[in-house]
N, CA, C and O atoms as a GROMACS GRO file, in nm:
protein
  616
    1UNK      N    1  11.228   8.162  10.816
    1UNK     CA    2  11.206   8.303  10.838
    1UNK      C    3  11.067   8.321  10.900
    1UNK      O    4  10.975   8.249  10.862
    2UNK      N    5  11.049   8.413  10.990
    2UNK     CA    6  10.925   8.422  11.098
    2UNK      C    7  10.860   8.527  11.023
    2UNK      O    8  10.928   8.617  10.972
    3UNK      N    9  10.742   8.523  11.012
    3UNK     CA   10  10.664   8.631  11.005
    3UNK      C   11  10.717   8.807  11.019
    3UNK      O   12  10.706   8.897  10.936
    4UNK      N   13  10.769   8.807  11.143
    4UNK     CA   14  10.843   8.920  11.138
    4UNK      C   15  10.923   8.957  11.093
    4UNK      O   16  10.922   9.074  11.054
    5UNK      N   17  11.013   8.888  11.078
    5UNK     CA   18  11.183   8.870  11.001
    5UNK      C   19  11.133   8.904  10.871
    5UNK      O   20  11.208   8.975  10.804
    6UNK      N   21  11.025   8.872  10.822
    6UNK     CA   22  10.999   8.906  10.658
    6UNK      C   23  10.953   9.038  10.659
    6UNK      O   24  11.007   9.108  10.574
    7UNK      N   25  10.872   9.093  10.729
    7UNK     CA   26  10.785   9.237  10.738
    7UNK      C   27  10.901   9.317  10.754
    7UNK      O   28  10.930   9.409  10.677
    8UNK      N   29  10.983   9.277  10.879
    8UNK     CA   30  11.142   9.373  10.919
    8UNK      C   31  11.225   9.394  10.785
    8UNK      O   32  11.283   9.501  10.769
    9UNK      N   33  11.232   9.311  10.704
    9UNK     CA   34  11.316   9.246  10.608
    9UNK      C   35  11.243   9.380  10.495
    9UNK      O   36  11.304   9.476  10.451
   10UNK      N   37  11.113   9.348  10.472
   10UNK     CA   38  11.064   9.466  10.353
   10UNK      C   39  11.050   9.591  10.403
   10UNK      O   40  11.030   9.678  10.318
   11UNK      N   41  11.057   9.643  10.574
   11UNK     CA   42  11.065   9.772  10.573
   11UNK      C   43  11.205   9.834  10.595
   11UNK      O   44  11.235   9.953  10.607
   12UNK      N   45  11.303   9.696  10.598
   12UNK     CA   46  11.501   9.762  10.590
   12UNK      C   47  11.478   9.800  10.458
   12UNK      O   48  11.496   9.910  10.408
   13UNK      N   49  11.435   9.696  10.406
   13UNK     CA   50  11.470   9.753  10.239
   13UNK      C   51  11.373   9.864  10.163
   13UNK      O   52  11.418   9.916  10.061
   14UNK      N   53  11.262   9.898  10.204
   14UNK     CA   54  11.188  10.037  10.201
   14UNK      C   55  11.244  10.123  10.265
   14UNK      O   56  11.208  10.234  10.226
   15UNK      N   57  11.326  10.129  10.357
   15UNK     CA   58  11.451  10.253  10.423
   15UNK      C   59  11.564  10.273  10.343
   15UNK      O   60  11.619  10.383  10.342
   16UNK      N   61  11.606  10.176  10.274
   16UNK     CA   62  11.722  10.203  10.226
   16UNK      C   63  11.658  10.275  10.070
   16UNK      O   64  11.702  10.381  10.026
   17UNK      N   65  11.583  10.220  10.023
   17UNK     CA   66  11.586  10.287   9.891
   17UNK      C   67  11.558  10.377   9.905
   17UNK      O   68  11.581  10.433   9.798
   18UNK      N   69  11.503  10.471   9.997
   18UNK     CA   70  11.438  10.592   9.964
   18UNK      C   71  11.552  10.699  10.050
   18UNK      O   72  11.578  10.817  10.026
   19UNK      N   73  11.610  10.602  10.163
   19UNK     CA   74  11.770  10.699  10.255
   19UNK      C   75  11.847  10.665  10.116
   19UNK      O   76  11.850  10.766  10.045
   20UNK      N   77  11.894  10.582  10.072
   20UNK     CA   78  11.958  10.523   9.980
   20UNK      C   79  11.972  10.631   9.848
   20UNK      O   80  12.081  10.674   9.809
   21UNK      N   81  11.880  10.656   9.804
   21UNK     CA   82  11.855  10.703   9.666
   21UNK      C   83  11.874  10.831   9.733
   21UNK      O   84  11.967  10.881   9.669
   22UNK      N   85  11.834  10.930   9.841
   22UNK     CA   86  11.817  11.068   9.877
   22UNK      C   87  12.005  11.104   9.866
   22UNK      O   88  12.050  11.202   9.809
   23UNK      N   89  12.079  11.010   9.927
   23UNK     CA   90  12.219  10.970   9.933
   23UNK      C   91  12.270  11.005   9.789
   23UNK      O   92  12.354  11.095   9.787
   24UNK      N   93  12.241  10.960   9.689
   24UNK     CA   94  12.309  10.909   9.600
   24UNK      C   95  12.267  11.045   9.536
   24UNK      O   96  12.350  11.116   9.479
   25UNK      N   97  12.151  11.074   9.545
   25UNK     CA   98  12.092  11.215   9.438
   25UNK      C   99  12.230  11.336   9.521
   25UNK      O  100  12.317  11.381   9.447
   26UNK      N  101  12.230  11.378   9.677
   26UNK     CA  102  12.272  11.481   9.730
   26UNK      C  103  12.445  11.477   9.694
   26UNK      O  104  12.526  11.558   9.649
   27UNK      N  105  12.450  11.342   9.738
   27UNK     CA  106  12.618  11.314   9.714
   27UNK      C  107  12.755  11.316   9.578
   27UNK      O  108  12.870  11.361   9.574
   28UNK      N  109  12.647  11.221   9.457
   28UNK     CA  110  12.699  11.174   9.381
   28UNK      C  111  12.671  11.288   9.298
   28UNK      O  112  12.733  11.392   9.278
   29UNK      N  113  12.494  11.214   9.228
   29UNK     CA  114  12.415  11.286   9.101
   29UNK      C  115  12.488  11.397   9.115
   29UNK      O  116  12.593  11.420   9.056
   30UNK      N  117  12.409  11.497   9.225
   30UNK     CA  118  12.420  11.632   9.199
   30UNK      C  119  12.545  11.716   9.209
   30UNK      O  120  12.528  11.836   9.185
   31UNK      N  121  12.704  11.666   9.248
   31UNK     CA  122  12.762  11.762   9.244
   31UNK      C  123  12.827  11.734   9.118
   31UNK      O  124  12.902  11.820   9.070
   32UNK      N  125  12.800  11.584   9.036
   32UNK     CA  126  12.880  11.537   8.881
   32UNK      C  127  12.797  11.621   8.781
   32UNK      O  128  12.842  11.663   8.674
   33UNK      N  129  12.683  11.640   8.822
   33UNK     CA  130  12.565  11.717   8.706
   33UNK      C  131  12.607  11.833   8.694
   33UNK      O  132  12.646  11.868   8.583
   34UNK      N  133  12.613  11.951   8.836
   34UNK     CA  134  12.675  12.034   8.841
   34UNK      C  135  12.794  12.077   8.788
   34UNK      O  136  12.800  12.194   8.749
   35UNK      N  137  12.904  11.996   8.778
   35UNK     CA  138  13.027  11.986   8.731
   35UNK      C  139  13.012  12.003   8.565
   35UNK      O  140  13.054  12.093   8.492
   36UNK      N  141  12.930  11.866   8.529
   36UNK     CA  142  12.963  11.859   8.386
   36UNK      C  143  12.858  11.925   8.323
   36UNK      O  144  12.890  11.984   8.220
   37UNK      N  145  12.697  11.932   8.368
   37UNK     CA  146  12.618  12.024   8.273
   37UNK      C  147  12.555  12.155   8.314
   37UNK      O  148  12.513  12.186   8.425
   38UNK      N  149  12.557  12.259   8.149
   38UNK     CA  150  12.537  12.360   8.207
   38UNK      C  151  12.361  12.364   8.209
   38UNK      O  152  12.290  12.280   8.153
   39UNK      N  153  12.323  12.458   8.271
   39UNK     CA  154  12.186  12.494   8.313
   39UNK      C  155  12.038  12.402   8.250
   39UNK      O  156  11.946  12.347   8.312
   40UNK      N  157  12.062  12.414   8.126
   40UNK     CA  158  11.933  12.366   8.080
   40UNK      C  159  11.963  12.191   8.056
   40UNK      O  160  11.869  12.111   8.051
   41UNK      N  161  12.099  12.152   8.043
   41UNK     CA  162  12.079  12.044   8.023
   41UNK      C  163  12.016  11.983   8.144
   41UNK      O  164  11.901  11.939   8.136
   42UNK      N  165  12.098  11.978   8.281
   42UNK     CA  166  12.138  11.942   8.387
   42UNK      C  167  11.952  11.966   8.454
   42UNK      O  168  11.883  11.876   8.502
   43UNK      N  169  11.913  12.107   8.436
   43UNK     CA  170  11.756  12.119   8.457
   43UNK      C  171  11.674  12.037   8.408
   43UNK      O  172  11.565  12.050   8.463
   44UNK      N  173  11.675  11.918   8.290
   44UNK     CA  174  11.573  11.862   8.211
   44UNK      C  175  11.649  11.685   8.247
   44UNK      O  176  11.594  11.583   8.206
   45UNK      N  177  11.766  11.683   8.322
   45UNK     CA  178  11.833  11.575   8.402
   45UNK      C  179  11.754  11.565   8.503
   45UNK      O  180  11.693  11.464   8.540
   46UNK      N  181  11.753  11.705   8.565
   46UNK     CA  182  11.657  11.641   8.698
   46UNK      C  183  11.513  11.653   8.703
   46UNK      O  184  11.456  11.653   8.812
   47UNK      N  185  11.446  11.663   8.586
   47UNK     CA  186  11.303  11.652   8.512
   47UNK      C  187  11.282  11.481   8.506
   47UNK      O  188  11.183  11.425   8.554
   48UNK      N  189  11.389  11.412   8.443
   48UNK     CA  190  11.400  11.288   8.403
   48UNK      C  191  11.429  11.178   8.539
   48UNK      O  192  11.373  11.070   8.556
   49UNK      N  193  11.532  11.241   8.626
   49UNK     CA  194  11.578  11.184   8.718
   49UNK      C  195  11.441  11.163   8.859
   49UNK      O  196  11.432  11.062   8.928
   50UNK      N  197  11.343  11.297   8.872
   50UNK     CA  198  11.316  11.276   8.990
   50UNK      C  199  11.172  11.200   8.954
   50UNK      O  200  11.150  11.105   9.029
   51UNK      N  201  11.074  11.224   8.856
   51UNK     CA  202  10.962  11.102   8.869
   51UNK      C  203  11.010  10.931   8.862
   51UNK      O  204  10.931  10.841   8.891
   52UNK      N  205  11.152  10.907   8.820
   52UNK     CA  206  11.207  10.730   8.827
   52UNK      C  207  11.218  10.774   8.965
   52UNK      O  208  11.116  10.742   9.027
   53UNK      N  209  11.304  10.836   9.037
   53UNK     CA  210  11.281  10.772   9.209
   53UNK      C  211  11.167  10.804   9.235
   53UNK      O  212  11.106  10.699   9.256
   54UNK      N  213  11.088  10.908   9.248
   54UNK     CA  214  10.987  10.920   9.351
   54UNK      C  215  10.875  10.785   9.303
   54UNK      O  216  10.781  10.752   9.375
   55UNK      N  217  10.911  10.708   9.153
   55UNK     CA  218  10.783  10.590   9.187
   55UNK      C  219  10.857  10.474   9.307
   55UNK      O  220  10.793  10.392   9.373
   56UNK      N  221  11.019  10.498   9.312
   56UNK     CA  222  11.025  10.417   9.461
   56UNK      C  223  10.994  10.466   9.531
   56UNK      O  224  10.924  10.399   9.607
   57UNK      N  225  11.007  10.588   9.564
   57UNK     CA  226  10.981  10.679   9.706
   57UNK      C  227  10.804  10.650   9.743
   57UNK      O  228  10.738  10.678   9.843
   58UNK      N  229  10.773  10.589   9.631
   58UNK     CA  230  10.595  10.590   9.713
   58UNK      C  231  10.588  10.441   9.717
   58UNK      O  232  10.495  10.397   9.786
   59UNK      N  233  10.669  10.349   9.655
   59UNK     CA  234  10.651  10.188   9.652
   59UNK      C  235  10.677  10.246   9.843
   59UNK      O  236  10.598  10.241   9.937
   60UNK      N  237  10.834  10.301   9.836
   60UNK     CA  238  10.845  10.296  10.049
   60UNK      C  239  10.781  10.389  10.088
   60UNK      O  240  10.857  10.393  10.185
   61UNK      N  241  10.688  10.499  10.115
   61UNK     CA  242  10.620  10.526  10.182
   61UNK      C  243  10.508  10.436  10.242
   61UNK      O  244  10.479  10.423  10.361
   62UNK      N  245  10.436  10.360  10.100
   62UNK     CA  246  10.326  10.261  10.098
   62UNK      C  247  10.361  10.171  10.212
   62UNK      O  248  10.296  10.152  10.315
   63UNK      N  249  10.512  10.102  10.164
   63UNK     CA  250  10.576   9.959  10.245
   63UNK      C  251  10.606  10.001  10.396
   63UNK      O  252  10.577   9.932  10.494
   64UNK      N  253  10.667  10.124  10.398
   64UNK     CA  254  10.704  10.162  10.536
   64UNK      C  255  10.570  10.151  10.663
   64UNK      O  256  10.581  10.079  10.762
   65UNK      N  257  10.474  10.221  10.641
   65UNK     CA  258  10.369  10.246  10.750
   65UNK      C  259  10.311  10.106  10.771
   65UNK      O  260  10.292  10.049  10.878
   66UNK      N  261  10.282  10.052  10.618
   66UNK     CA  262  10.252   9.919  10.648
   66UNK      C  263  10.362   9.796  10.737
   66UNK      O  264  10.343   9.711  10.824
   67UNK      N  265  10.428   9.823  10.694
   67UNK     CA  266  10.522   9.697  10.785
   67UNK      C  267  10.587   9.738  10.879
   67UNK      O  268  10.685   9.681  10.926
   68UNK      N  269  10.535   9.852  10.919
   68UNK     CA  270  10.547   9.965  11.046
   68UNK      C  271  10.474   9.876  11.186
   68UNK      O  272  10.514   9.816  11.286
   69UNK      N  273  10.315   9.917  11.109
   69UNK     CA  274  10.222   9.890  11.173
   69UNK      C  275  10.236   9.719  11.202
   69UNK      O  276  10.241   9.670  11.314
   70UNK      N  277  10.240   9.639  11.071
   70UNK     CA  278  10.262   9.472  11.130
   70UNK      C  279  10.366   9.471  11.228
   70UNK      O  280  10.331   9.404  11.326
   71UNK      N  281  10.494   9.526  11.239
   71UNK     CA  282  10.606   9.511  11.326
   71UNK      C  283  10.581   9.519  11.525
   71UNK      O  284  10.617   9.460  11.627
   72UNK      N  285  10.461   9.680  11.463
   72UNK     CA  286  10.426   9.706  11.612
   72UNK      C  287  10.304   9.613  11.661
   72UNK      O  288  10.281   9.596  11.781
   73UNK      N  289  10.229   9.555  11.563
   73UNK     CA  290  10.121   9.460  11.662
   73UNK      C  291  10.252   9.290  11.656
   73UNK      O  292  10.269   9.230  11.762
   74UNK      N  293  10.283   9.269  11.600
   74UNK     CA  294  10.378   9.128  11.580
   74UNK      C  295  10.442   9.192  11.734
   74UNK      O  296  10.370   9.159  11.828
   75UNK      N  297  10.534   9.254  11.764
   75UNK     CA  298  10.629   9.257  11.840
   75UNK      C  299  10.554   9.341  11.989
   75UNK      O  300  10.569   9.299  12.104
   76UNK      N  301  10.494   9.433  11.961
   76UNK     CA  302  10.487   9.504  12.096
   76UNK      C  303  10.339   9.488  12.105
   76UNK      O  304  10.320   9.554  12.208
   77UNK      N  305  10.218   9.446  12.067
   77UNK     CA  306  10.055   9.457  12.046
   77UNK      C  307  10.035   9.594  12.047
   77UNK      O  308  10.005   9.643  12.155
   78UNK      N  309  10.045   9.664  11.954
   78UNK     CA  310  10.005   9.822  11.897
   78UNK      C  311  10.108   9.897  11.969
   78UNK      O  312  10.207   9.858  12.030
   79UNK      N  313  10.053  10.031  11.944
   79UNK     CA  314  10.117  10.161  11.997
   79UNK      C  315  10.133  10.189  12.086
   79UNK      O  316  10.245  10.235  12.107
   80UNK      N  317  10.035  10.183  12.205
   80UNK     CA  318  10.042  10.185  12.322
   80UNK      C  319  10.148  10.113  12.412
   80UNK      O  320  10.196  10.166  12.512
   81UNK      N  321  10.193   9.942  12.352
   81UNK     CA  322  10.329   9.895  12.399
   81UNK      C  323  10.440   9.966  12.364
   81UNK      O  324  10.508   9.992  12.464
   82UNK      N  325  10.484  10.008  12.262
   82UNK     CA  326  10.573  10.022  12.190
   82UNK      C  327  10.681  10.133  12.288
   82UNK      O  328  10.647  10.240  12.338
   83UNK      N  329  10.796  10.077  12.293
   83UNK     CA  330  10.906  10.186  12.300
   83UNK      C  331  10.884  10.328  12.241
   83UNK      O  332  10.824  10.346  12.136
   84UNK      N  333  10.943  10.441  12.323
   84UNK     CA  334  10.957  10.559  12.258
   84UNK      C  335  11.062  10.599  12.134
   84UNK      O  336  11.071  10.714  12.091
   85UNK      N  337  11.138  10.492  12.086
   85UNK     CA  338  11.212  10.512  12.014
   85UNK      C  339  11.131  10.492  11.870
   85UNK      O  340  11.173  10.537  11.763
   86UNK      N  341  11.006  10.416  11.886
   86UNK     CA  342  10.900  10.406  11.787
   86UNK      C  343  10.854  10.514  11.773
   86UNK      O  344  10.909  10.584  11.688
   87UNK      N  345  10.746  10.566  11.842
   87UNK     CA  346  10.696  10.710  11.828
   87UNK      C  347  10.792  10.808  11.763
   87UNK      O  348  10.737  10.882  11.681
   88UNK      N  349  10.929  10.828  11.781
   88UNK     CA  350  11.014  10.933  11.759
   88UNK      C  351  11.041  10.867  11.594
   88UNK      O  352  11.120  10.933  11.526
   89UNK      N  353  11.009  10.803  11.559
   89UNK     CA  354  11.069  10.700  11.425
   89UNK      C  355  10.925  10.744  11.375
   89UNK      O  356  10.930  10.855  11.320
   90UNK      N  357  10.848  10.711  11.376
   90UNK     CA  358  10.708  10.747  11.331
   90UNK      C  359  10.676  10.862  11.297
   90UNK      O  360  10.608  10.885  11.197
   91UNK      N  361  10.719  10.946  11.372
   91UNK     CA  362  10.706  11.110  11.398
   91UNK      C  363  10.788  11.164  11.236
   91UNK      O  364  10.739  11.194  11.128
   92UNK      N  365  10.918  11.159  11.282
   92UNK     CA  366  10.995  11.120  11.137
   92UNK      C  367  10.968  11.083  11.051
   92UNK      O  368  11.015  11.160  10.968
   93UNK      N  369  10.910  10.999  10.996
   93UNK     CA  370  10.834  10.949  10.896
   93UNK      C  371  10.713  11.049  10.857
   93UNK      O  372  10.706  11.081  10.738
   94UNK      N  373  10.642  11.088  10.922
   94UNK     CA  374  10.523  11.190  10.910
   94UNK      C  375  10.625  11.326  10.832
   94UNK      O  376  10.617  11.368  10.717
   95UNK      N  377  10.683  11.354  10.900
   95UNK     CA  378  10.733  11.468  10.832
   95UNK      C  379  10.837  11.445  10.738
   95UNK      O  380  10.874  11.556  10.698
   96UNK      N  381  10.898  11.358  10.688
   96UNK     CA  382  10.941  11.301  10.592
   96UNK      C  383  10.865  11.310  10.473
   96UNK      O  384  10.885  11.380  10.374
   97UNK      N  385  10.747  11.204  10.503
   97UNK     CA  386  10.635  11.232  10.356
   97UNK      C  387  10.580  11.325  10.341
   97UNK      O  388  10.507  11.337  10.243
   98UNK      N  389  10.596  11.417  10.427
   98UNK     CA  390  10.551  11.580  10.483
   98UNK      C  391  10.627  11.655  10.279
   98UNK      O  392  10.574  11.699  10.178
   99UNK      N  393  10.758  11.629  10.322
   99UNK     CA  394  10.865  11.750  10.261
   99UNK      C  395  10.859  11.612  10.150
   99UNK      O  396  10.908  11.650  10.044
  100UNK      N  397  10.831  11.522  10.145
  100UNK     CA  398  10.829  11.471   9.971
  100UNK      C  399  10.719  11.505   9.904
  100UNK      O  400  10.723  11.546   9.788
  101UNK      N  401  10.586  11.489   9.987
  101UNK     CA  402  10.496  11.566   9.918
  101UNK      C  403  10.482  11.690   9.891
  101UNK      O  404  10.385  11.738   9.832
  102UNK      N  405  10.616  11.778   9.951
  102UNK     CA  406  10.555  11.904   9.916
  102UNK      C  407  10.662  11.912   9.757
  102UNK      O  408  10.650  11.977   9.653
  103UNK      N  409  10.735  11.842   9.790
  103UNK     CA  410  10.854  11.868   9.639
  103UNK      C  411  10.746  11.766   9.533
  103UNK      O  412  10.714  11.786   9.416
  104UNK      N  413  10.721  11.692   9.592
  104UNK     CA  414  10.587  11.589   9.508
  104UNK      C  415  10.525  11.701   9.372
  104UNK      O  416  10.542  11.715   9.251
  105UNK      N  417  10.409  11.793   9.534
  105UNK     CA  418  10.336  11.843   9.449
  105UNK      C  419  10.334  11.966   9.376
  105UNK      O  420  10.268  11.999   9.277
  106UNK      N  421  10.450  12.050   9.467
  106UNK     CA  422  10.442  12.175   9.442
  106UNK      C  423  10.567  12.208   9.371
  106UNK      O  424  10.578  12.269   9.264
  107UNK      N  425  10.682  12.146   9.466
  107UNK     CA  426  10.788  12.192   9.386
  107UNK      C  427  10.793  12.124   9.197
  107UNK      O  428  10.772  12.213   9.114
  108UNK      N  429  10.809  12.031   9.158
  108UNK     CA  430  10.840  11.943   9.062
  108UNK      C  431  10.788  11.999   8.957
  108UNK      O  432  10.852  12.029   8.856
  109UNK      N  433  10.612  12.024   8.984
  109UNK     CA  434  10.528  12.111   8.864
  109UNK      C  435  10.605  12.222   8.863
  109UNK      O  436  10.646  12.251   8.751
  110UNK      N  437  10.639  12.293   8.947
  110UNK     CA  438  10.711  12.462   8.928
  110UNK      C  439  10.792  12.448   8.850
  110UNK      O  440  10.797  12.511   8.745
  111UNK      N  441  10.915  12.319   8.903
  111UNK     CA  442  11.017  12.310   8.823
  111UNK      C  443  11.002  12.251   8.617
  111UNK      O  444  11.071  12.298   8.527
  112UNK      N  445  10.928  12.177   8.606
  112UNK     CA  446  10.868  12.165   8.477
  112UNK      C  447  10.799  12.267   8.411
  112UNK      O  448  10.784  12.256   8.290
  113UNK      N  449  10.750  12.373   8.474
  113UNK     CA  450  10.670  12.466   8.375
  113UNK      C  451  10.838  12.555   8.419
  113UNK      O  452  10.804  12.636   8.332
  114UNK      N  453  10.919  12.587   8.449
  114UNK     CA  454  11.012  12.622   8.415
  114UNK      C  455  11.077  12.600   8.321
  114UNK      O  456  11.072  12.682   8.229
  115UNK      N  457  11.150  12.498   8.310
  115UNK     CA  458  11.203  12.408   8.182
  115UNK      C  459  11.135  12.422   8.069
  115UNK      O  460  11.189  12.446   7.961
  116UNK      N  461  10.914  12.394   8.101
  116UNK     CA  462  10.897  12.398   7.955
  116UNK      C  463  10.946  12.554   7.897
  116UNK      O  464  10.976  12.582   7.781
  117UNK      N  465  10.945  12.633   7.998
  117UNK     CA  466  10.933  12.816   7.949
  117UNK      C  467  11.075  12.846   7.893
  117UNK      O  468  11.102  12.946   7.826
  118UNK      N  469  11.168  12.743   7.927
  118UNK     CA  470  11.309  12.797   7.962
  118UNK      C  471  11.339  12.898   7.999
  118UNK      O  472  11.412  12.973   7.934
  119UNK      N  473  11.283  12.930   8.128
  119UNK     CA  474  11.333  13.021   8.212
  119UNK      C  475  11.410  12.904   8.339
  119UNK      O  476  11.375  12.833   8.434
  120UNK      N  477  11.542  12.946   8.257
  120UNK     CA  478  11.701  12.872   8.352
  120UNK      C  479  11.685  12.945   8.518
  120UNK      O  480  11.676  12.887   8.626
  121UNK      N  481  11.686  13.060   8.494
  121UNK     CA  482  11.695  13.101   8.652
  121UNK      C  483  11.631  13.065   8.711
  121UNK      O  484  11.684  13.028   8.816
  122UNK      N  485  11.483  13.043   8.706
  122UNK     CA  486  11.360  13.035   8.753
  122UNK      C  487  11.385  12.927   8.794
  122UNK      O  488  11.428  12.917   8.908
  123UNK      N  489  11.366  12.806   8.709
  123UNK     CA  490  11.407  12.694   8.726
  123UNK      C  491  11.543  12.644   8.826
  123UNK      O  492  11.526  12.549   8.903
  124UNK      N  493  11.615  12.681   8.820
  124UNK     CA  494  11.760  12.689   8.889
  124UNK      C  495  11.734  12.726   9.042
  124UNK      O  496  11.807  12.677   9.128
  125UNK      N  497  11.623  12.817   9.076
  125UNK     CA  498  11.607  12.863   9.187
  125UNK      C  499  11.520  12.782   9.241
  125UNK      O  500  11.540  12.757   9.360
  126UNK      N  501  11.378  12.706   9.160
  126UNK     CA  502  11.306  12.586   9.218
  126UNK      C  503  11.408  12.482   9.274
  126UNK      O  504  11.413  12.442   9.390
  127UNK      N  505  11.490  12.444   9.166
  127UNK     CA  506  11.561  12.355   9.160
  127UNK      C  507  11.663  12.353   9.331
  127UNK      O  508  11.654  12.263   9.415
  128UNK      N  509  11.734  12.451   9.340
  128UNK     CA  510  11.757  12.477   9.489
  128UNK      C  511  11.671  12.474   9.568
  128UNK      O  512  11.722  12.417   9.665
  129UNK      N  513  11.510  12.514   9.605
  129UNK     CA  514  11.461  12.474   9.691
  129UNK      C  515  11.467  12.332   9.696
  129UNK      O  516  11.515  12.279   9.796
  130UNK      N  517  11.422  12.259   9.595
  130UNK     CA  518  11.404  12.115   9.628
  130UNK      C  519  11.532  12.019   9.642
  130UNK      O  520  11.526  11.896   9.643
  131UNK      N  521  11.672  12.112   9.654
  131UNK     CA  522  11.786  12.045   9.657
  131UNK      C  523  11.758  12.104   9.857
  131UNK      O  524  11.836  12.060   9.942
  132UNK      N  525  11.717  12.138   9.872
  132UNK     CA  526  11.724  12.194  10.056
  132UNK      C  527  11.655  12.118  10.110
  132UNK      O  528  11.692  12.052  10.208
  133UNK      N  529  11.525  12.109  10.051
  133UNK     CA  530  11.385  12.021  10.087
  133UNK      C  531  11.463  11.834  10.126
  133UNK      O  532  11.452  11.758  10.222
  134UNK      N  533  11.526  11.826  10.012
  134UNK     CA  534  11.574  11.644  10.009
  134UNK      C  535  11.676  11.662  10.066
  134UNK      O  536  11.708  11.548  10.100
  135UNK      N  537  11.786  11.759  10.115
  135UNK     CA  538  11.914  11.760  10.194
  135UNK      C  539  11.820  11.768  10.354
  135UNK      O  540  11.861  11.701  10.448
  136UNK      N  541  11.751  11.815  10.361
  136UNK     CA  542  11.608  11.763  10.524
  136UNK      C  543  11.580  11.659  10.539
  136UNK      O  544  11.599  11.598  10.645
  137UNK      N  545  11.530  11.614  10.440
  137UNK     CA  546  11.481  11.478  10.428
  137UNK      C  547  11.622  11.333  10.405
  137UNK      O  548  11.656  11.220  10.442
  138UNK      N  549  11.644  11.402  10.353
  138UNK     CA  550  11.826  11.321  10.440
  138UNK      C  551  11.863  11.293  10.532
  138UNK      O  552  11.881  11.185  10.588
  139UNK      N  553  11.881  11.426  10.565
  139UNK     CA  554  11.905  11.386  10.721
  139UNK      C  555  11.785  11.357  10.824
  139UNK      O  556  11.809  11.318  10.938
  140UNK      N  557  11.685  11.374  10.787
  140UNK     CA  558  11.593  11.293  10.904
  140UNK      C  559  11.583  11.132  10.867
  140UNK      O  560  11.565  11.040  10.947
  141UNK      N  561  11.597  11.126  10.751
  141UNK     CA  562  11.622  10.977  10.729
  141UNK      C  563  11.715  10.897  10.770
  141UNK      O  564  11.689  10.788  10.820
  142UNK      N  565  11.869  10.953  10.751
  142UNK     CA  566  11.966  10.879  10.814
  142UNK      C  567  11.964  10.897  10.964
  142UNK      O  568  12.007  10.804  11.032
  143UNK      N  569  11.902  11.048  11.042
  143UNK     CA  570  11.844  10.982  11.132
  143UNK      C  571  11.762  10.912  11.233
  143UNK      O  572  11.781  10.892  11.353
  144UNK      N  573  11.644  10.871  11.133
  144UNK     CA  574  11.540  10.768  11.155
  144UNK      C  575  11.691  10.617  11.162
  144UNK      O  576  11.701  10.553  11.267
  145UNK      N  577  11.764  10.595  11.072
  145UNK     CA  578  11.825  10.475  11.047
  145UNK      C  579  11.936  10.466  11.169
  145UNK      O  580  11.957  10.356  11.219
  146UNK      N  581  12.006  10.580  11.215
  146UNK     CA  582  12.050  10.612  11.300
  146UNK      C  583  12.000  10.514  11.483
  146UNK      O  584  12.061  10.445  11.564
  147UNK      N  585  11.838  10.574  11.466
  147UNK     CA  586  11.774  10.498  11.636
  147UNK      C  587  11.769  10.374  11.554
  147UNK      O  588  11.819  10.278  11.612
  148UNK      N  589  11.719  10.349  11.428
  148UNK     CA  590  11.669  10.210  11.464
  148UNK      C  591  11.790  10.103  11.450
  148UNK      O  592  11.771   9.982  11.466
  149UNK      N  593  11.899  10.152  11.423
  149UNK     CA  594  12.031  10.076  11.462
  149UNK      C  595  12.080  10.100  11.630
  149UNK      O  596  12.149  10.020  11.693
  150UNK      N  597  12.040  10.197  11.670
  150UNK     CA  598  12.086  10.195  11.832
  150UNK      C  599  11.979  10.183  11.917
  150UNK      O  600  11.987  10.216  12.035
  151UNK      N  601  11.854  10.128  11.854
  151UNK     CA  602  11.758  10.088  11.950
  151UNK      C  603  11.815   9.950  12.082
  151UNK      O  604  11.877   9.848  12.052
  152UNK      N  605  11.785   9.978  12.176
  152UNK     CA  606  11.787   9.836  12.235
  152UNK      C  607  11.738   9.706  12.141
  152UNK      O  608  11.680   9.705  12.032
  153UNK      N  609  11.782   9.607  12.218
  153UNK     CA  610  11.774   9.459  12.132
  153UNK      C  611  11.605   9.431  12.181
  153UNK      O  612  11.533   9.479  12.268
  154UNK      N  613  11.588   9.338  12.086
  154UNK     CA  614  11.364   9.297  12.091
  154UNK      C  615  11.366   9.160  12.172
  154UNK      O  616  11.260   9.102  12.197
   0.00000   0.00000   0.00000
């Protein structure tokens, strides 16, 4: 395995957990939670549920830029070589950690001093913003994964 093949190798797998997990929360989690619990349980589910991913979501933010950056001096010598399908992937990424940090910092606390108050509505209504916020961040993720599967060959 080359140098690159390993860096490529830890930023597939820093894409997938964090496209991966956004997947599994929009698809699966949330319409079985919905289904089976009512308000306050299902609110203190996703109290529990979102600080276990977001400590992956920052292991791949960390891994991503970094084996971003090795990929583009290994393969193209910086930014300035690089295909435009990089820049547009990069760009994505910026506003990606854009809308996690904002559910990071702003939404998550809202949603916890909800829960602690038990105010369900309140909470219920955070709780929808940050179900909109990660249904964005979805889809710019799958399609970030999208170019870098139909990029030309290296």
């Amino acid at each position: 395995m080359t140098p690159y093949d390993f860096i490529y190798s830890l930023h597939l797998l820093a894409a997938v957990v964090w496209v991966g997990g956004m997947f599994f929360a929009w698809m699966v989690l949330r319409p079985a939670a919905v289904s089976a619990l009512e308000a306050p349980p299902r609110l203190r589910l996703w109290l529990e549920v979102f600080p276990r991913f977001f400590y992956w979501v920052w292991a791949a933010v960390i891994v991503l830029p970094v084996t971003g950056v090795g990929m583009l001096q290994l393969r193209f010598s910086g930014f300035s070589n690089a295909p435009r399908y990089v820049d547009v992937m990069t760009g994505l990424f910026i506003v990606m950690l854009a809308l996690f940090l904002r559910i990071k910092v702003l939404q998550l606390p809202e949603l916890r001093r909800a829960v602690t108050a038990q105010e369900w509505s309140n909470g219920g209504a955070v709780l929808g913003r940050i179900r909109r916020l990660v249904g964005i961040n979805l889809v710019l993720g799958l399609l970030v994964v999208a170019i870098a599967g139909a990029r030309p060959s290296l």
